[in-house]
One Martini backbone bead per residue (centre of mass of N, CA, C, O) as a GRO file, in nm:
protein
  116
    1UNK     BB    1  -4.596  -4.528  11.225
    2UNK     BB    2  -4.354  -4.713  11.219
    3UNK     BB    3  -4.103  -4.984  11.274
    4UNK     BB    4  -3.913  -4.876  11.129
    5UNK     BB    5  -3.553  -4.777  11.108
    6UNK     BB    6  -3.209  -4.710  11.150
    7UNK     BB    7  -3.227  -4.967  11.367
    8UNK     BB    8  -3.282  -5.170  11.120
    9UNK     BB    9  -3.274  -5.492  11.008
   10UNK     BB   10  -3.205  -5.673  10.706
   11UNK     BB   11  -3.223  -6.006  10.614
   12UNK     BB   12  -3.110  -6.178  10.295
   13UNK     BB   13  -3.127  -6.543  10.224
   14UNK     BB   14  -3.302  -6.504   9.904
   15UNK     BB   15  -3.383  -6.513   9.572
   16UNK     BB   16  -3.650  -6.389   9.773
   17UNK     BB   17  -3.955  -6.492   9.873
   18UNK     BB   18  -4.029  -6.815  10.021
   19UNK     BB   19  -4.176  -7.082   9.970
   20UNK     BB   20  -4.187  -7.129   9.658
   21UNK     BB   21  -4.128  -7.039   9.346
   22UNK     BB   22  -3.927  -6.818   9.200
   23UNK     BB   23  -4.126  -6.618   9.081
   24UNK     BB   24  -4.282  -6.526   9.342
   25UNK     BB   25  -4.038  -6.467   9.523
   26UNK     BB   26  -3.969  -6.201   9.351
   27UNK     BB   27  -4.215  -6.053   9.330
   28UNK     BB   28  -4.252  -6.100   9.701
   29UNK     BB   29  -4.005  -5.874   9.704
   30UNK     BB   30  -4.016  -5.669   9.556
   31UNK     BB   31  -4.303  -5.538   9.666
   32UNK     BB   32  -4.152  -5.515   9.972
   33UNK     BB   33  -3.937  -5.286   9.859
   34UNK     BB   34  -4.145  -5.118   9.718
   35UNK     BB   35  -4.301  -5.014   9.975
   36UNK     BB   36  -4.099  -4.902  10.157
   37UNK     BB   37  -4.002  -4.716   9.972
   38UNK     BB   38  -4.245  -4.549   9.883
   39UNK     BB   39  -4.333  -4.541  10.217
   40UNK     BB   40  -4.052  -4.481  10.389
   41UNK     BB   41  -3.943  -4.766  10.489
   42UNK     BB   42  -3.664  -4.740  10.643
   43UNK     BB   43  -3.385  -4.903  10.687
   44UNK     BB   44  -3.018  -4.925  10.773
   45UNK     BB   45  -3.019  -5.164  10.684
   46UNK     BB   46  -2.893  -5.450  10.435
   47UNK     BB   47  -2.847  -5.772  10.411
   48UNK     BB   48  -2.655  -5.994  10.247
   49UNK     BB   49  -2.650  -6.391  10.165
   50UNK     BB   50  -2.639  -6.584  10.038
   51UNK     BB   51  -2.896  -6.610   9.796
   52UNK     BB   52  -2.904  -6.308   9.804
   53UNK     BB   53  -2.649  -6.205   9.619
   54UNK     BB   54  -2.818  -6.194   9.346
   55UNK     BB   55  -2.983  -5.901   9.380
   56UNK     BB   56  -2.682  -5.712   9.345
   57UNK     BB   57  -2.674  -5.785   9.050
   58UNK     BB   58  -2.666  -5.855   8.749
   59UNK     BB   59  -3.013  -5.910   8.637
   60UNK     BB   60  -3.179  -5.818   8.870
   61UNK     BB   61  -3.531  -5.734   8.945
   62UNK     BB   62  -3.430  -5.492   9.195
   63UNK     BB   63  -3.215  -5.284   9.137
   64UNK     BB   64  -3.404  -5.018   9.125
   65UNK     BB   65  -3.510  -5.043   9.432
   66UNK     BB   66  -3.203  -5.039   9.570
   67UNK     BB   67  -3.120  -4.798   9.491
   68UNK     BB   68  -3.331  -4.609   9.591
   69UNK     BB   69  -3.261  -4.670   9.892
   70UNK     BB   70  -2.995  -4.616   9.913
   71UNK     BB   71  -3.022  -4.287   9.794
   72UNK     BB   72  -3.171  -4.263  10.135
   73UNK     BB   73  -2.999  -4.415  10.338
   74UNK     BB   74  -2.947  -4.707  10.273
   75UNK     BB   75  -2.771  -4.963  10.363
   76UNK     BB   76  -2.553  -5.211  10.185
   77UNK     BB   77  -2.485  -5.567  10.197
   78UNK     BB   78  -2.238  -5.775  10.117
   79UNK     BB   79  -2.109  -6.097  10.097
   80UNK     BB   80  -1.766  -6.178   9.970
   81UNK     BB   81  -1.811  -6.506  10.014
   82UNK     BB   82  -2.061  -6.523   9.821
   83UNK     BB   83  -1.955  -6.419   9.599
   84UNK     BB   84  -1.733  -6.575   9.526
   85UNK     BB   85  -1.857  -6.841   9.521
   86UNK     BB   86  -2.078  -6.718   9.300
   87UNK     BB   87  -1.925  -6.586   9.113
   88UNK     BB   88  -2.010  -6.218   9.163
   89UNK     BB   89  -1.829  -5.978   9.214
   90UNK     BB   90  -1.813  -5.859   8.986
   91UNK     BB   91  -2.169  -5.803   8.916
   92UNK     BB   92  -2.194  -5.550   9.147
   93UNK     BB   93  -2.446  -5.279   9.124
   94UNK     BB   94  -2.512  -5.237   9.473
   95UNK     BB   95  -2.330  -5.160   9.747
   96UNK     BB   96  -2.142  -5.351   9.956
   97UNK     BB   97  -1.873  -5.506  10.038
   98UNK     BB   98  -1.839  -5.746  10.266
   99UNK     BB   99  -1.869  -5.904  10.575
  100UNK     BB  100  -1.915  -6.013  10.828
  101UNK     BB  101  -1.843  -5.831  11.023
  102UNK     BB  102  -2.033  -5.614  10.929
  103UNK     BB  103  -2.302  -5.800  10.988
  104UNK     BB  104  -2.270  -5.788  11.278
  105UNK     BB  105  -2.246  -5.480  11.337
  106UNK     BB  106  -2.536  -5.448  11.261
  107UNK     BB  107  -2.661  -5.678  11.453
  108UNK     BB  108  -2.571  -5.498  11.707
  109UNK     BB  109  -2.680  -5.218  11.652
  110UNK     BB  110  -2.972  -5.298  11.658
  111UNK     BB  111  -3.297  -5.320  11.747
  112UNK     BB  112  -3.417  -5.470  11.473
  113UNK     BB  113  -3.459  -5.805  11.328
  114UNK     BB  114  -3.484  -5.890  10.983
  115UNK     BB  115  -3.593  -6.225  10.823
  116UNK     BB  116  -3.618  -6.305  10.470
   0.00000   0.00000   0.00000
């Protein structure tokens, strides 16, 4: 009855979710996220970069569900570009840093893929 599934990629390329206020983006993220988790709509991959990258460090206020995910076995992939570049490196607390690479590889093998 989903149309999510194992070859499902998410991209996520920002602190958020839609064109709003910073707050509203962060909510409109969570409860997307927190729909999938609770109703177990699992894509097989989430791929994180550009201002995606800072849902999965210290301080984000997904990673509770985002850990969910993961235990479920959802890959979660960040971009290690992106994480440099915003020195959170050491910050990340769920996930893997992955490369480019890593992504094209996951939305290579997708049957289909999905950007917020």
């Amino acid at each position: 009855m989903t149309d999510f599934d194992s070859n499902t990629v998410i991209l996520i390329t920002r602190n958020g979710m839609g064109d709003a206020d910073p707050t509203l983006q962060q909510k409109l993220l969570s409860t997307y996220l927190n729909l999938l988790d609770q109703n177990n709509l699992l894509p097989g991959v989430i791929c994180f970069y550009t201002d995606g990258v800072k849902l999965v460090v210290e301080g984000s206020p997904v990673l509770d569900v985002l850990r969910s995910l993961e235990k479920k076995g959802v890959r979660l992939i960040t971009c290690s570009t992106c994480l440099d570049f915003f020195q959170l490196t050491d910050k990340v607390q769920v996930g893997i840093k992955g490369g480019m690479t890593d992504i094209i590889e996951a939305q290579r093998r997708a049957s289909k893929v999905i950007s917020i």
